[in-house]
N, C-alpha and C positions, 0 to 999 in steps of 0.2 A: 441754752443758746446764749452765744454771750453779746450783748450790746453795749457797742459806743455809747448810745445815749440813752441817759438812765429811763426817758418817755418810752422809748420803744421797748425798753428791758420791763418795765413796769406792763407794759399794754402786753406784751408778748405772756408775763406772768399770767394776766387776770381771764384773758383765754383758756391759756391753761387750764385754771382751776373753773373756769365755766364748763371745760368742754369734758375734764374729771368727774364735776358735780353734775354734767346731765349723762355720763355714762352709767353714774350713782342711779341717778332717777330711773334712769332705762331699763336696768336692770330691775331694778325693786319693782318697776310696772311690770314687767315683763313674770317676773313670779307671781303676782297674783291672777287668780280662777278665772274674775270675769276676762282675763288677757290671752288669758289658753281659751277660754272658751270661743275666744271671739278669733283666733288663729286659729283653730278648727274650723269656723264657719267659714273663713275668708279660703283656707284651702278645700273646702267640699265643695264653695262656689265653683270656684277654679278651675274645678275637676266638672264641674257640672256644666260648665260655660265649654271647657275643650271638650267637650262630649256632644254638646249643642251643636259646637260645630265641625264636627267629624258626623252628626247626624247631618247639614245641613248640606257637604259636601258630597256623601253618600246619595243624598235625594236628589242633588244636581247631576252625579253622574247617571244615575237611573234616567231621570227625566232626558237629556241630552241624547245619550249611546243605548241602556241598556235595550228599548224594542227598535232598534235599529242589528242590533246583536242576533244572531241565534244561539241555539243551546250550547252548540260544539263551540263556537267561537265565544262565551263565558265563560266557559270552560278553561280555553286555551289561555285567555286574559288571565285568568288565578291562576294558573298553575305558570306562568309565563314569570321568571328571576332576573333575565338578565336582556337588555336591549338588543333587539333583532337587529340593527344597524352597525354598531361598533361592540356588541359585548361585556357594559357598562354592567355590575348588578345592582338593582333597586333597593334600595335602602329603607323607603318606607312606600307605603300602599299609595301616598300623593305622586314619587319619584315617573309611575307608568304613566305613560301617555300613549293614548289608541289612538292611532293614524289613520284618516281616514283620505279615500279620491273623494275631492271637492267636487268632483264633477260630477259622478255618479252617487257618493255617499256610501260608499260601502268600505268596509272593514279592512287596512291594510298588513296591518298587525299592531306589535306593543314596542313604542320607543323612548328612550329618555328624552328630560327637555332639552337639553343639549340637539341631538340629532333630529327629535320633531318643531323644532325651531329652525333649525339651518334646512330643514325640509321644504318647511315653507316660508324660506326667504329666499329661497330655490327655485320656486315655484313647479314642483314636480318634474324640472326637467333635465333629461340626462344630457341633453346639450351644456344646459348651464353647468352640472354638476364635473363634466369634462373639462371645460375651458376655465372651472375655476383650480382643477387640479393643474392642467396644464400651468394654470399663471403660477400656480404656487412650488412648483416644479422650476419653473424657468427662474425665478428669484431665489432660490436656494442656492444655486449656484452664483449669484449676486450680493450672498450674504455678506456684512460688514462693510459694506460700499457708503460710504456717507452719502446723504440727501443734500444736492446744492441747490 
C-alpha cells in the first residue's frame, strides 16, 4: 500500500511484519503436542457441555409435559415431522412445540414456534383469529398506499 507520507508507510510496514511474525508464532504453537492436546480437551468439553445441555432440556421437557402426556399422545409427539397448523417440517427435536388449553391443560398437538407463538398472542380465540385475517385481507387490497 502506498503512502503519501513516509510515518504512515513506515507504521503501515511494521504491522505488517508484527502481524507475519505472530502468524509465524501461531503456527509453530499450534504444531506442538501440548497445543493438540489441549484442542482435544477444549473440543470434548464442548461436546460435553452441548450434551449437558440437551441433557438439561430433555429433563425440563419430562418435568413440564411428559406426566401431563399419555402413552398414545408420546407417541404421537415423536413420530409427529411437520407442524399441525401451517405444515412447516421440524428441523431439530427443539423446532416442536406441544400446545396446550391453558385452561384445562391438556394436550393440543405439536406446533412450530412461529404458529404456537401467534397462538397465544391470540389468546385461543377464533374471533381474534377471524378479524385478524379479515384486517389482513382488507389491506392487501390497500397495498402500496403511502402512510400520511
Amino acid at each position: 500500500m502506498a503512502y503519501k507520507d513516509p510515518e504512515k508507510a513506515k507504521a503501515y510496514d511494521r504491522k505488517r511484519n508484527q502481524t507475519e511474525k505472530r502468524r509465524e508464532y501461531d503456527a509453530k504453537r499450534r504444531a506442538t503436542p501440548e497445543y493438540k492436546a489441549s484442542a482435544v480437551a477444549r473440543a470434548r468439553a464442548a461436546r460435553a457441555n452441548q450434551t449437558e445441555a440437551d441433557r438439561a432440556k430433555k429433563a425440563h421437557f419430562n418435568r413440564k409435559y411428559t406426566y401431563r402426556l399419555t402413552e398414545a399422545e408420546l407417541v404421537f409427539v415423536a413420530a409427529q415431522n411437520t407442524c399441525e397448523a401451517c405444515g412447516s417440517s421440524f428441523c431439530r427435536p427443539g423446532d416442536k412445540h406441544l400446545d396446550h388449553d391453558h385452561t384445562t391443560g391438556l394436550f393440543r398437538g405439536v406446533l412450530c414456534q412461529g404458529c404456537n407463538l401467534a397462538e397465544g398472542f391470540l389468546k385461543g380465540s377464533l374471533e381474534r383469529v377471524l378479524a385478524l385475517g379479515v384486517y389482513i385481507e382488507k389491506h392487501k387490497l390497500a397495498r402500496g398506499r403511502p402512510i400520511s
